[in-house]
C-alpha positions as CSV (number, residue, x, y, z in Angstrom):
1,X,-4.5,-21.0,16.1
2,X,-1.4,-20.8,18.3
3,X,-2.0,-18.4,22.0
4,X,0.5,-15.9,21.2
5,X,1.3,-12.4,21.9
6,X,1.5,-10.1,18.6
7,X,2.3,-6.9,18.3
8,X,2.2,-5.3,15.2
9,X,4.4,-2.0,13.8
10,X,2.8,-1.0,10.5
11,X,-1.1,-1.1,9.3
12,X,-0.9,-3.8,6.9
13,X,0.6,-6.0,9.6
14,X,-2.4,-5.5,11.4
15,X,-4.8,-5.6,8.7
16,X,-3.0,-9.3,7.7
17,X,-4.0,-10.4,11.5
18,X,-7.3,-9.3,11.5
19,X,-8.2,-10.6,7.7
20,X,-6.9,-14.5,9.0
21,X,-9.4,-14.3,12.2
22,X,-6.4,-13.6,14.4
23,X,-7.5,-10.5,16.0
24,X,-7.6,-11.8,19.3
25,X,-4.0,-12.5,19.3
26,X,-3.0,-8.2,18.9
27,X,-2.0,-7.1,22.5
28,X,-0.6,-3.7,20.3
29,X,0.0,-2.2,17.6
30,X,1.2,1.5,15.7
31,X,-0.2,4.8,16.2
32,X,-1.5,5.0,12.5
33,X,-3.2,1.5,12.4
34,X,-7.1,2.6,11.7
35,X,-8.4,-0.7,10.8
36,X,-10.8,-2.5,12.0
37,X,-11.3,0.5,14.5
38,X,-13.9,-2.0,16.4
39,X,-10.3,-3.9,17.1
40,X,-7.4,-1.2,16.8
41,X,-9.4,0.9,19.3
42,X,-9.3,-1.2,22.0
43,X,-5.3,-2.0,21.7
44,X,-2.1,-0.3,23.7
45,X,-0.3,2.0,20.8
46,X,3.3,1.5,20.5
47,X,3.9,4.9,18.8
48,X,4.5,5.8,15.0
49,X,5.9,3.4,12.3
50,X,8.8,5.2,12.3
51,X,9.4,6.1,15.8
52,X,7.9,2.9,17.7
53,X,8.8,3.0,21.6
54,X,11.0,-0.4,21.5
55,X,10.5,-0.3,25.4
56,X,6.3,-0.3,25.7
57,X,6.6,-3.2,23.0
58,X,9.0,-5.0,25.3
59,X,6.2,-4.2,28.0
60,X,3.6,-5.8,26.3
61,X,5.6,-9.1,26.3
62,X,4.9,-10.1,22.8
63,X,5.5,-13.3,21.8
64,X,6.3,-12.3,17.8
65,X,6.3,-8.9,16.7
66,X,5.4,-8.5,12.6
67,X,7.8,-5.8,11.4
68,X,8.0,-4.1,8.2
69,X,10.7,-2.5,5.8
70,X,8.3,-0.8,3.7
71,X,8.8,2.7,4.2
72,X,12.2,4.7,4.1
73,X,13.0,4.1,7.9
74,X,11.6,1.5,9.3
75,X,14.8,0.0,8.7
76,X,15.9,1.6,11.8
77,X,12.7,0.8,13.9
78,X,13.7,-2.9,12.8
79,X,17.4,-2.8,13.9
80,X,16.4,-0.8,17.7
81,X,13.7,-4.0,17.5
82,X,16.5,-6.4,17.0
83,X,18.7,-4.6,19.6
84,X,16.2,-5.2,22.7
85,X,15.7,-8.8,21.6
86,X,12.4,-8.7,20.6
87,X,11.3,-12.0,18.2
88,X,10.9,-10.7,15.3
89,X,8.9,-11.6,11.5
90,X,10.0,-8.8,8.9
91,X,8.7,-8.5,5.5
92,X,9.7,-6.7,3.0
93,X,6.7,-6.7,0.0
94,X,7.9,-5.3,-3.5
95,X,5.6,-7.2,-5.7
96,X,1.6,-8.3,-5.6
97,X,3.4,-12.0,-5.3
98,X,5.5,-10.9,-2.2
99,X,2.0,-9.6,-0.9
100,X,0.6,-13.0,-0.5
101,X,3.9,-14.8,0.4
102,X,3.5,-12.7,3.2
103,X,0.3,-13.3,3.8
104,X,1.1,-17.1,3.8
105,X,4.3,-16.7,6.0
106,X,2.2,-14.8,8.6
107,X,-0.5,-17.0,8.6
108,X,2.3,-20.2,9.5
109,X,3.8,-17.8,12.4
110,X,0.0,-17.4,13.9
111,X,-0.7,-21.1,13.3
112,X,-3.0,-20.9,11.0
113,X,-1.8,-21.9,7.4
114,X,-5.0,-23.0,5.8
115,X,-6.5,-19.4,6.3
116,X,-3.5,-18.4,5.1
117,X,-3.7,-20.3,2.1
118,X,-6.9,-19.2,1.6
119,X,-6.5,-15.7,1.8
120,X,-3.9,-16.0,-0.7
121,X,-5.9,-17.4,-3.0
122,X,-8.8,-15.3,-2.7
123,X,-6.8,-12.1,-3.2
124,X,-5.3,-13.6,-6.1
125,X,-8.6,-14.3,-7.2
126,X,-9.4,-10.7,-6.9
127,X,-6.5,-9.3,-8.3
128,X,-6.3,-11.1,-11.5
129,X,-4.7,-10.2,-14.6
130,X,-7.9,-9.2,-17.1
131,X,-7.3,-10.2,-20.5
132,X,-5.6,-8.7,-22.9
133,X,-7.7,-6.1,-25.6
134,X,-6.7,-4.1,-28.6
135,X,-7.3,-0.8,-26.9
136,X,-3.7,0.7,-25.5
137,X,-3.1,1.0,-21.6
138,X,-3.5,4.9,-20.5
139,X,-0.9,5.9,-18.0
140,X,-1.7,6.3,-15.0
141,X,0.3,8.8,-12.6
142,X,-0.2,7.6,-9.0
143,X,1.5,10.4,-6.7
144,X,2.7,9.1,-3.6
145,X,3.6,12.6,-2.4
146,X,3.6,16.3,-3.6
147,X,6.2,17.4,-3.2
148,X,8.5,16.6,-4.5
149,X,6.2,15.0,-6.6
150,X,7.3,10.8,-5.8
151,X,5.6,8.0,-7.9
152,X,6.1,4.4,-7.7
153,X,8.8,2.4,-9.9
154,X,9.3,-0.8,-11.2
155,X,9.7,-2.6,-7.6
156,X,6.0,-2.1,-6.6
157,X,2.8,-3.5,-6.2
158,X,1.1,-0.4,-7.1
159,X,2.7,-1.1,-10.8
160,X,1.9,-4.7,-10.7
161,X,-2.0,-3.0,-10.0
162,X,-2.1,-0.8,-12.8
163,X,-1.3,-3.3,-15.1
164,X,-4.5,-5.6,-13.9
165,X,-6.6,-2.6,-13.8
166,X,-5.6,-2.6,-17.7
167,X,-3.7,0.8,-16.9
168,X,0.3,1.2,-17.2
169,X,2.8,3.0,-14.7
170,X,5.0,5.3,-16.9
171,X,7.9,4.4,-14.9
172,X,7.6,1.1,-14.4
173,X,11.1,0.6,-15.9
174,X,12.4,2.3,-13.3
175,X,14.3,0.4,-10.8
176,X,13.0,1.3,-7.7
177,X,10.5,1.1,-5.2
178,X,9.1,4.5,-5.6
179,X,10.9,7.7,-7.2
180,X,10.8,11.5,-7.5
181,X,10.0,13.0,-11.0
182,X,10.2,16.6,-12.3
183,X,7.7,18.3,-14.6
184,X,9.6,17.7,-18.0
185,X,9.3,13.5,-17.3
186,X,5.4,14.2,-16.2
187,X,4.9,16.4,-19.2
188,X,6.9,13.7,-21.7
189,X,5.1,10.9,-20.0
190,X,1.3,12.3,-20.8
191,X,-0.5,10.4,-18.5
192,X,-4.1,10.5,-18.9
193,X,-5.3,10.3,-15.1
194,X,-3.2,11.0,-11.9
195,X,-4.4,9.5,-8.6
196,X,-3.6,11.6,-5.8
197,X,-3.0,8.6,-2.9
198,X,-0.4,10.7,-0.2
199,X,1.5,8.8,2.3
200,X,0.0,8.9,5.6
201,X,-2.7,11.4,4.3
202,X,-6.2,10.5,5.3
203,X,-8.4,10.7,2.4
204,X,-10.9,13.8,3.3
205,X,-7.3,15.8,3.4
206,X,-6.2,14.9,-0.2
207,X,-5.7,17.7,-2.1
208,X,-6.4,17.7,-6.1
209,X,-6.3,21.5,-5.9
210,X,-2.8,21.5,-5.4
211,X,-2.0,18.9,-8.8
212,X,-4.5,20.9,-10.7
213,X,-2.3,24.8,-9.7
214,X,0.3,23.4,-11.4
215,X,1.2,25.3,-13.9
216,X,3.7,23.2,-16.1
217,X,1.4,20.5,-16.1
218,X,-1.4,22.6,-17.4
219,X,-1.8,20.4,-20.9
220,X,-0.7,17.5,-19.5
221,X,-4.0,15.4,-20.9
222,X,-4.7,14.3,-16.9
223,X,-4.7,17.7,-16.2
224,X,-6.2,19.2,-19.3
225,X,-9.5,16.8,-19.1
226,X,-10.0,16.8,-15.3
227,X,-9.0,13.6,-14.8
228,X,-7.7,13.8,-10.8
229,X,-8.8,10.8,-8.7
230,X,-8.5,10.5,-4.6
231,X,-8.1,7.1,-3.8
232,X,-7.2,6.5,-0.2
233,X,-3.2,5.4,0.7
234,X,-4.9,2.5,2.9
235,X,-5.9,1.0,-0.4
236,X,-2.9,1.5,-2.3
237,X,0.2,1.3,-0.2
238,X,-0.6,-1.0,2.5
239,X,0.5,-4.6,1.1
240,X,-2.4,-6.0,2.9
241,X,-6.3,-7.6,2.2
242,X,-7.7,-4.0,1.2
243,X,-5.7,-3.5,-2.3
244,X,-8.3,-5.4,-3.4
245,X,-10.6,-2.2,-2.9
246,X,-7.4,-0.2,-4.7
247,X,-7.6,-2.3,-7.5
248,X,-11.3,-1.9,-8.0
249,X,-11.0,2.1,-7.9
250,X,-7.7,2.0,-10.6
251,X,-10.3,-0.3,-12.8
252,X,-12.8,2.3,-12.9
253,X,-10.3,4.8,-13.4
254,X,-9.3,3.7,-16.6
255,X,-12.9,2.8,-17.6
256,X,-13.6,6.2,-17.3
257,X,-10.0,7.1,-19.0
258,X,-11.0,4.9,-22.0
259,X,-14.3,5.9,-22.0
260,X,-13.7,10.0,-22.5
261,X,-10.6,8.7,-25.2
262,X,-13.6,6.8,-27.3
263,X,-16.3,9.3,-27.4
């Protein structure tokens, strides 16, 4: 393991760090990275993803600072980075695959490639395809947002998810990395569970109230059999270790799903 300086912008960043036995290494890291608390808590805070202070990063001397382009926005956090000078390891995640390339490609900048490696592997492990059945994939609606009501597309690892979890993304077509929807493509789309995972929500603050009030959904099958799930953002949109634990709540999901369509 190299003696560096890292500073980390976005959660999954951190959580990369931590999961390789790196955690030493973090001099600071974003306001919203929660995890491991027994290591976040004790770090400087460089501000929000999406509004960073570039000058407390430069203060903290970093030697490599592990940026992201996940989020509308960060783009610019990543060009004010560039600006001051700052070394710099973006990553860009789309796909499960991109998830451990990254992993990999962080593990090389830390000096530590074999964890890397093994990391990789074991997450692939974990998030393996399950074989194939006879019985159909229910769609699944995950909702990154309310309002408008946004949902991932085609370029994203919560599609590549659903798909192991033996569910199916009704918009996985779409080309894109997530994507509003209106109620005629929800109601046309009949998914049979909707997983309420809000951006930057913490999970005692998601609402399934607010799906369930709405009214042109009301015999939407999801909405029409109860079928609203809470599963925590840090397990479904941070390309990090933890999907692992999203993955295991979209495959009980769709046990459940399967199990109501059967009886």
């Amino acid at each position: 393991m190299l003696e560096v300086r890292i500073v980390s912008h976005t959660c999954s960043n951190t959580e990369i760090v931590c999961a390789l036995g790196c955690a030493d290494l973090l001099v600071g890291v974003d306001d919203h990275s929660d995890y491991p608390t027994e290591v976040v808590s004790r770090l400087e805070r460089i501000g929000p993803d999406l509004g960073i202070d570039v000058e407390r990063v430069k203060r903290l001397e970093p030697d490599l600072v592990l940026s992201s382009l996940t989020v509308p926005g960060h783009e610019k956090v990543v060009a004010a980075l560039e600006r001051a000078g700052l070394p710099l390891l973006v990553l860009a995640p789309k796909s499960l695959t991109d998830v451990y390339v990254d992993v990999e490609r962080i593990a090389r900048a830390l000096g530590v490639e074999e964890r890397g490696r093994a990391l990789a592997a074991q997450m692939r492990e974990e998030l393996r395809l399950a074989p194939e059945t006879s019985t159909p994939r229910p769609p699944i609606l995950v909702e990154w947002w309310p309002k408008p009501v946004i949902v991932p597309g085609k370029r994203s690892w919560v599609t590549d998810m659903l798909a192991i979890g033996g569910g199916a993304n009704p918009w996985a077509a779409r080309d894109s990395e997530s994507t509003p929807i209106g109620d005629d493509e929800v109601i046309a789309a009949a998914p049979e569970a909707i997983v309420v995972s809000w951006c930057g929500v913490e999970p005692e603050k998601l609402r399934p109230d607010i799906v369930r009030r709405r009214q042109a959904w009301r015999r939407v099958p999801a909405i029409a059999n109860d079928r609203i799930y809470c599963v925590s953002e840090a397990w479904m949109g941070r390309p990090g270790p933890r999907l692992v634990e999203g993955l295991r709540a979209l495959r009980a999901i769709v046990r459940g799903v399967r199990g109501i369509a059967m009886a």
